[in-house]
C-alpha positions as CSV (number, residue, x, y, z in Angstrom):
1,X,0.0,0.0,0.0
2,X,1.1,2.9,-1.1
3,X,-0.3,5.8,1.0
4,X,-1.7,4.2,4.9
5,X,-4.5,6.0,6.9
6,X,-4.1,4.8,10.8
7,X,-6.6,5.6,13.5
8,X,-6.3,4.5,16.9
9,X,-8.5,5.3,20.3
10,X,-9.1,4.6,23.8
11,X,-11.0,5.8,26.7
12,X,-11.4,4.5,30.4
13,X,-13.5,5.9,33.4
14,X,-13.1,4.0,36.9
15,X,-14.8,5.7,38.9
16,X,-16.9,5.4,42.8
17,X,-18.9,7.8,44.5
18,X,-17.0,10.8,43.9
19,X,-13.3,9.8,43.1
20,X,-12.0,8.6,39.7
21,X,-9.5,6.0,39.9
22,X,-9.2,6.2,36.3
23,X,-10.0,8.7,33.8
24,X,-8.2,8.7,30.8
25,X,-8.8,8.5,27.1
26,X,-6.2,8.6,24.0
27,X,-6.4,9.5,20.4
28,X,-4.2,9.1,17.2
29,X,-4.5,9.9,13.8
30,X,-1.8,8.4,11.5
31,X,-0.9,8.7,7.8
32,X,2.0,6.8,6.1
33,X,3.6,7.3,2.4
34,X,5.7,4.8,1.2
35,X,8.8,6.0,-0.7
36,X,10.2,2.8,-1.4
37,X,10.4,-0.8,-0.2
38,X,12.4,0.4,2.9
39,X,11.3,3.9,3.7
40,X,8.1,5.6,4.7
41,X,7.4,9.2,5.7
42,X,4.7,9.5,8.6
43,X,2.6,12.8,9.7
44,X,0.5,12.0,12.8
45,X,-1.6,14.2,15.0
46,X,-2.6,13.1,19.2
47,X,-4.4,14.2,22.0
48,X,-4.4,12.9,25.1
49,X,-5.7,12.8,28.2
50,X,-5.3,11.3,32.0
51,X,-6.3,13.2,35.0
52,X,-4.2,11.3,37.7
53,X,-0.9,12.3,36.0
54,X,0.5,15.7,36.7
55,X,1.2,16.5,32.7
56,X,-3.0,15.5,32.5
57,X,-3.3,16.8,28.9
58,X,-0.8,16.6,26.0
59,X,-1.6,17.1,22.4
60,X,1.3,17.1,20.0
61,X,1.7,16.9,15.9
62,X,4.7,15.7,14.3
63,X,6.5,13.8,11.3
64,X,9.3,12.1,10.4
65,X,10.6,9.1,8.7
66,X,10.7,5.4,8.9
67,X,13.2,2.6,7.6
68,X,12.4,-0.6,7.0
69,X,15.9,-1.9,8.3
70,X,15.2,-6.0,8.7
71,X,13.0,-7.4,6.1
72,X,12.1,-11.2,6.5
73,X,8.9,-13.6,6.1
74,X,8.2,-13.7,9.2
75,X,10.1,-10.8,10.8
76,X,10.1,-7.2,10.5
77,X,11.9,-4.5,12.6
78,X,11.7,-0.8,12.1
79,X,13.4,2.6,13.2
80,X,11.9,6.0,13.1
81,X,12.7,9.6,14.1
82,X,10.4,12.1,14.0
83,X,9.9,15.9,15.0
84,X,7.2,16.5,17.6
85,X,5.1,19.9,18.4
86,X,4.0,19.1,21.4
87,X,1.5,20.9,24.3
88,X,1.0,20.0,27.6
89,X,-1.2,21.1,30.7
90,X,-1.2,20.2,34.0
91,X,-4.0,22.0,35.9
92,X,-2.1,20.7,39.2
93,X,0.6,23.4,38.9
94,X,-1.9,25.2,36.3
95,X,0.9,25.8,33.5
96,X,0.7,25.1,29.7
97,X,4.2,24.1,28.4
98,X,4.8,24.3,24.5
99,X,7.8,21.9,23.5
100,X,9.8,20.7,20.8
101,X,10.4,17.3,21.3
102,X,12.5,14.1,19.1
103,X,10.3,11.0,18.6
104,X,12.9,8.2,18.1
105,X,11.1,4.0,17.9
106,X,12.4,0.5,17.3
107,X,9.6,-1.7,16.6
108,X,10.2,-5.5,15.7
109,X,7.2,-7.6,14.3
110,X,7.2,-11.7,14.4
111,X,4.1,-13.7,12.8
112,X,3.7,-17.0,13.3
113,X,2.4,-19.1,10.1
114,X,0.7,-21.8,11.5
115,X,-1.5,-20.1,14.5
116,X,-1.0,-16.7,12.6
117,X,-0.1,-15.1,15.9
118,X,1.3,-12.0,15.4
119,X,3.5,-10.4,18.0
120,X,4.4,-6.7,18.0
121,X,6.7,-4.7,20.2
122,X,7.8,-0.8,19.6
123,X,9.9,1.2,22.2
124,X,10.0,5.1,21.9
125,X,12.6,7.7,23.2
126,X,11.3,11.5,23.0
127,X,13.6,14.1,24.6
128,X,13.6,17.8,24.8
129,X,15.9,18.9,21.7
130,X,16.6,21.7,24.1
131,X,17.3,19.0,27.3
132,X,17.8,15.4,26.7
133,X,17.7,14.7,30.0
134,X,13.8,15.6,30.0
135,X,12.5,12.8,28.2
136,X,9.3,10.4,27.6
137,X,9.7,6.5,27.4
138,X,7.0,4.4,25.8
139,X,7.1,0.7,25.2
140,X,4.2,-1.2,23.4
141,X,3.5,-4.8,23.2
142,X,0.9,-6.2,21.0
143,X,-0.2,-9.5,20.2
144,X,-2.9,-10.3,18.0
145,X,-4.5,-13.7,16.7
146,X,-7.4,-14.2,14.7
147,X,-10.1,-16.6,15.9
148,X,-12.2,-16.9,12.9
149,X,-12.1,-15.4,9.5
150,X,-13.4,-12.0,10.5
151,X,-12.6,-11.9,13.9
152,X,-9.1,-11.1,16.0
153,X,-8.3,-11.6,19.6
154,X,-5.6,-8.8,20.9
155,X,-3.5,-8.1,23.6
156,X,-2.5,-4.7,24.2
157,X,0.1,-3.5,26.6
158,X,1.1,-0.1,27.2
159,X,4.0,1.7,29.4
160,X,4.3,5.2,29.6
161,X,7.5,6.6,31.9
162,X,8.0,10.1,32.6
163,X,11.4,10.9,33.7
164,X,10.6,14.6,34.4
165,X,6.9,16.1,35.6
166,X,6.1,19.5,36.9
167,X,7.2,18.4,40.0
168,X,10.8,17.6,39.2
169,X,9.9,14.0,40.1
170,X,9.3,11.1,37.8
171,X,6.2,9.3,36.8
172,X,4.8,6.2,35.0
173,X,1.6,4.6,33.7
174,X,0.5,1.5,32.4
175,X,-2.4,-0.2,30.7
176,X,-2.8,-4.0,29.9
């Protein structure tokens, strides 16, 4: 495919009597252009949103490039950089912060012929261009299997590591 439209979603509320426990929801619009066999250029647009972290909202745009560096049957792996715009709010310390951000990823993808499993795992590494020592982590691991012709099973598990809030302290999430 030559030109690759990717939308992705979430949202989760956990909530009793009055307190949330979780309240959170995510949103990503991608689009991909393949160059050639190996490389792709990707523009992407993301909001997102939890309210028990102290950076609660973050919205970014960005694009970049991607190289298709390990091309087998059954195994794929990928790195991509890309430039980030990036806002973020935290209504705990009520400040807005406008950054310019690096997106680096390594993603590998193995597929199993036989049970068609397919088994995905990307890591990201987004620093300050101004402070590489402020910096985002994100790992994701997905497996996916189909169980009938029309039908997939997925597992989704998602890490997100802050190294450096508002509060000069460090913070993580997670989602399974």
């Amino acid at each position: 495919l030559k030109n690759i439209f990717f939308f992705s979603g979430n949202a989760a509320l956990v909530r009793s009597e009055d307190q949330d426990f979780q309240n959170s929801w995510f949103v990503h619009l991608r689009y991909n252009l393949k160059l050639n066999d190996n490389w792709r250029m990707e523009a992407f647009v993301q909001d997102q949103n939890n309210e028990l972290l102290s950076i609660n909202s973050r919205s970014l745009l960005g694009a970049g490039l991607r190289y298709k560096f390990v091309r087998r049957e059954y195994f794929q792996a990928y790195l991509g950089n890309s430039y980030m715009y990036e806002k973020e709010r935290s209504s705990v310390v009520d400040q807005t912060y406008y950054n310019h951000r690096n997106s680096t990823y390594l993603s590998f993808g193995l597929s199993f012929e036989e049970s068609k499993l397919e088994l995905v795992n990307t890591i990201y590494f987004q620093p300050l261009y101004t402070d590489i020592s402020n910096f985002r982590l994100l790992e994701q691991f997905k497996a996916e299997m189909p169980l009938f012709k029309k039908l997939k099973a997925s597992m989704l598990f998602n890490y997100f590591y802050n190294n450096l809030n508002p509060f000069e302290t460090s913070e993580f999430s997670s989602v399974f």
